[in-house]
Every structure is written in structure tokens, then in C-alpha cells.
N, C-alpha and C positions, 0 to 999 in steps of 0.2 A: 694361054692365060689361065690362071687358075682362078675361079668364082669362088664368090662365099658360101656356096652351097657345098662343093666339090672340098673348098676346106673345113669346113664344120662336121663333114663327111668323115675325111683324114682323120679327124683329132678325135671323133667318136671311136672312130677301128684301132686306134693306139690307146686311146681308152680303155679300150674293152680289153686288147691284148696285155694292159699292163696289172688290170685287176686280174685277168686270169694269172696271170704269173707270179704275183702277188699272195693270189689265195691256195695256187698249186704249189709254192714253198712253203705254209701251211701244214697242209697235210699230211697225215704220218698214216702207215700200213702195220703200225703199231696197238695193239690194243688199248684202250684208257685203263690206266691203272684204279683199282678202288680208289676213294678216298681215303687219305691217312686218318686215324683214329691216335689218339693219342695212347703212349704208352701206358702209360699210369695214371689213375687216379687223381684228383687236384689235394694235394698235400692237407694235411689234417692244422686245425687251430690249435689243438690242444698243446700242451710243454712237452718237448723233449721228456724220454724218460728209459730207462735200462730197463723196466716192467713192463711186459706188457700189458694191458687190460686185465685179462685172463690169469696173470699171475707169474708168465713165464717168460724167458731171457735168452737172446740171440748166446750162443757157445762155440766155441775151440772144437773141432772133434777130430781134426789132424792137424799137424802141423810138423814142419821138418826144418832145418837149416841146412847150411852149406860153406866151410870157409874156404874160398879159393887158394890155390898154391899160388897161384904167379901173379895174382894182384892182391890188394889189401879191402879186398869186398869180402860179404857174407850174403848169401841169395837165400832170400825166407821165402817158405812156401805154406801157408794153411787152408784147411776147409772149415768154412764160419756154416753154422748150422742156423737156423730158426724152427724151432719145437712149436712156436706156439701157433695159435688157432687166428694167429692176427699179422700183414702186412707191416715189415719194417721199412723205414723208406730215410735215407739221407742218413746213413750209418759211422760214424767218427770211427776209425780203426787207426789204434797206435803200437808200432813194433819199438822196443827197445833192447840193444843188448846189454850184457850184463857178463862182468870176468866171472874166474872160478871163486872168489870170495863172495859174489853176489853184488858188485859193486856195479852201479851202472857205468856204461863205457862213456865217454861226453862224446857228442856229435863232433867232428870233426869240423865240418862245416854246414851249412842249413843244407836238410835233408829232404825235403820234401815227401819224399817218400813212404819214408817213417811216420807222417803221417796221411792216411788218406779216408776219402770219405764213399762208400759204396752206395751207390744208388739207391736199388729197393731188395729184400730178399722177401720172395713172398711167404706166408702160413705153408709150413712142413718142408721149405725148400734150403737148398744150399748154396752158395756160392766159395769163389777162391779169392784167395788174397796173396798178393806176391809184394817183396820189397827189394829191392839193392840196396844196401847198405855200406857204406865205409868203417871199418872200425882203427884207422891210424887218425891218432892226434899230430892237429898243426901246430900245434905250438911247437913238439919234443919229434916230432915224427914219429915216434916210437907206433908199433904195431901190436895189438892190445889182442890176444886172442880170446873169440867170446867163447860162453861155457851154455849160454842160453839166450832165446833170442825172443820173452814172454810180450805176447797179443794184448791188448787191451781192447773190450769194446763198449765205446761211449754209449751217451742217449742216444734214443731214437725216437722217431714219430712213428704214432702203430693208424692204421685205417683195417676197416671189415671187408675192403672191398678188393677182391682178386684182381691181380695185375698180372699182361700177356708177356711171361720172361721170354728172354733171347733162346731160341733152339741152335745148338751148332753140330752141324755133321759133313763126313767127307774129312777129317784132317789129317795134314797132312805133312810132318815134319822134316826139315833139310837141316842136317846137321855136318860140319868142315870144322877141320883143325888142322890150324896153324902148322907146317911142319916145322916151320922157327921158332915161335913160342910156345907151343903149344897151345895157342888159346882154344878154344870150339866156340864156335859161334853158329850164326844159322837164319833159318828163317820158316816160316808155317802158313800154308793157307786152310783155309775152311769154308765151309757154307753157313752164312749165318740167315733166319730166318727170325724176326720179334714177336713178327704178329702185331705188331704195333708202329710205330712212327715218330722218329726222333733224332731229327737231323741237325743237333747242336755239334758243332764239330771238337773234337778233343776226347770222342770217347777210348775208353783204354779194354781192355782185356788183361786177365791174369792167366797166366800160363803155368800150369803145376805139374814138376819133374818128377817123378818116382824112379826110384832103380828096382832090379827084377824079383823084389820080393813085395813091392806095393809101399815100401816105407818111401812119405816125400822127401826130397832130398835139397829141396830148394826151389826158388822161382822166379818168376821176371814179368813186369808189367809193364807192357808197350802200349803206343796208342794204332790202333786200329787205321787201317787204309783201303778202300774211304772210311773215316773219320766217325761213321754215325750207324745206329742201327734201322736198316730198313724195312720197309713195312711189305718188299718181295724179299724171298731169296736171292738174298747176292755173297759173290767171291769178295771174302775177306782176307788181307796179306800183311803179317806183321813182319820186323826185321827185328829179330834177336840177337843183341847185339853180346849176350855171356850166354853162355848154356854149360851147366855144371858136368863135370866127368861121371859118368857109371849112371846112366840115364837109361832106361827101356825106354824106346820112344813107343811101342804100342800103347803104354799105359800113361801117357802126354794127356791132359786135359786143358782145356780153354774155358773160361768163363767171364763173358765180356761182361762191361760192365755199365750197363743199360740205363736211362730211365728218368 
């Protein structure tokens, strides 16, 4: 016969063994990570504006294209500088092509691409800027060869306050071609490191091709896997789905796009 004492007993030792089991899945032999700090700055009230404070203006200071043989893309590649003494942040950037009379190409269909907006570039620093482009019209099909493929960069919002960019190192590119089509395609991973904290998912990187004299030749901007920049060092893996012919891949840069 079982008492009330003998089972109050019982149901205290399954007690006890269900909180220990309970608190021992718990447990990690994992360090605690810092807390996250945010990346940047809390955005400025003032207007949009292409000046900065100081007087001076995010700029072009490379840029390349590329029109593929076997499809009817153009792969843009530039390096957008920031001279001045002041943080950009939320940057409007517009590629448009143009024939050999100067005429702009028409979008074929919405491009997205064509436009994009970059994060933050900080006082004295650079980032890259990559597009895919189509340049055949739907209406006629016809295939429009471009002659130029000119940057535009909108307002921005400037702050005084230094922001912790993305560090990337270790990279490391895989590049395959089609022996049927010849496409080349590929894929890259890296180490990315912020310094900061910012896990909205859909972040991108731009990937800037050079061939073996340093001239860029074109680019591609994928989104990042995982998706966000971390506030440890972690393995970044993107899948490039074009990668242009006559590339040096040592001189391959990434530049995610944070913030």
C-alpha cells in the first residue's frame, strides 16, 4: 500500500529530477557573447543633401563595366569614395546606361538594381557599388549595346559621429564555366567581422571584378548568407550567379553593405 507520505515523497524526487533536466538543457559551455551595440549612429533630423556640412561630396573614383557575350546583361562595378570630414548614411545610388550617341537605354523592365541605396560610408572611407543590368528592349527585343554606364549619387544624411564599418578577410573565390555555354559563374566566402550589430535580414554585398591590370571590369551584388552583419566574426557565403570573363580573382574585393 502506498501512503501519503511515501507519495508526496515520489512526486517531490520527480520534481526535483524534472527541474534538474529542465535547467541542464539550459546550459551552454559556450561563452556569452558581448552585448550587441548598434551599428551606427541614430540617423540625423536634418534634410537630405549631396553637401556635406564641410562643404564636400560622396564621388566616382572608379568605375568599370562589362557587356556579356551570351546574354543581354551589362555587370557595373564602381568605388564611391567619401572625402569628407562627415558620416554619409542612407545613400540613393543610380546606374543608367546610355548608346554611343549618348542616348539613354530604356529600362527594359523594372530594374531594381539600377537603383540602390547604401547604408552608411564613413569620413575618409570607401565602399563598392555593383549592378546587373539588362540593356534589350521588350517591346522590339532588340539589343542596344551601351557605350557608358554613368553613376549618379543622390542626397544624403551627413552625422559627426564615427560608425564601426564591416572588416572582411580570408576571401575566397570559386569560379566554373559552363563547357556548353560558356557561362562562369561561382561563388565566395569570407570573414566578416562589423564591430557592431545588425541583424535585419536582406543585407547585400558588392563584389568588385578587376582584370590583371587593376582596371574594374564589372560587378555583382548578391545578398549575403546569413543575411546580417555580426557583431563576432563569422563565415560569409554568397552565390554568384554571372561572373565576367578576364577577372584576376586575387584582386576580387567585397564590400558588404552594412548598417
Amino acid at each position: 500500500m502506498v501512503t501519503t507520505r511515501t507519495a508526496s515523497r515520489a512526486a517531490a524526487v520527480l520534481l526535483l529530477t524534472l527541474t534538474t533536466l529542465v535547467v541542464g538543457c539550459g546550459r551552454s559551455n559556450q561563452p556569452t557573447p558581448p552585448p550587441c551595440k548598434p551599428l551606427t549612429a541614430p540617423r540625423p533630423t536634418s534634410s537630405p543633401s549631396v553637401v556635406a556640412p564641410d562643404g564636400g561630396q560622396l564621388r566616382v573614383v572608379e568605375q568599370g563595366f562589362i557587356r556579356l557575350a551570351d546574354a543581354p546583361y551589362v555587370m557595373v562595378g564602381a568605388i564611391i569614395e567619401n572625402p569628407t570630414g562627415h558620416t554619409a548614411h542612407d545613400i540613393p545610388i543610380t546606374v543608367t546606361l546610355v548608346d554611343a550617341a549618348g542616348g539613354t537605354i530604356p529600362d527594359p523592365v523594372d530594374q531594381p538594381l539600377a537603383r540602390q541605396t547604401i547604408a552608411t560610408i564613413p569620413a575618409g572611407g570607401r565602399t563598392g557599388f555593383a549592378a546587373i543590368l539588362s540593356h534589350m528592349e521588350t517591346a522590339t527585343n532588340e539589343v542596344i549595346p551601351p557605350a557608358d554606364a554613368p553613376i549618379a549619387i543622390g542626397a544624403s544624411t551627413w552625422t559627426d559621429t564615427s560608425v564601426a564599418v564591416p572588416v572582411v578577410s580570408d576571401l575566397a573565390l570559386r569560379v566554373t564555366t559552363d563547357s556548353a555555354s560558356g557561362k562562369i559563374y561561382g561563388g565566395e566566402t569570407f570573414t566578416l567581422a562589423s564591430g557592431g550589430c545588425d541583424n535585419v535580414p536582406g543585407n547585400t554585398a558588392a563584389t568588385i571584378f578587376r582584370d590583371q591590370t587593376g582596371t574594374i571590369i564589372g560587378g555583382s551584388v548578391d545578398t549575403m548568407s546569413p543575411a546580417v552583419c555580426p557583431a563576432q566574426p563569422r563565415t560569409i557565403h554568397i552565390s554568384l550567379a554571372l561572373i565576367p570573363p578576364g577577372i584576376d580573382t586575387t584582386r576580387t574585393t567585397v564590400y558588404p553593405n552594412c548598417g
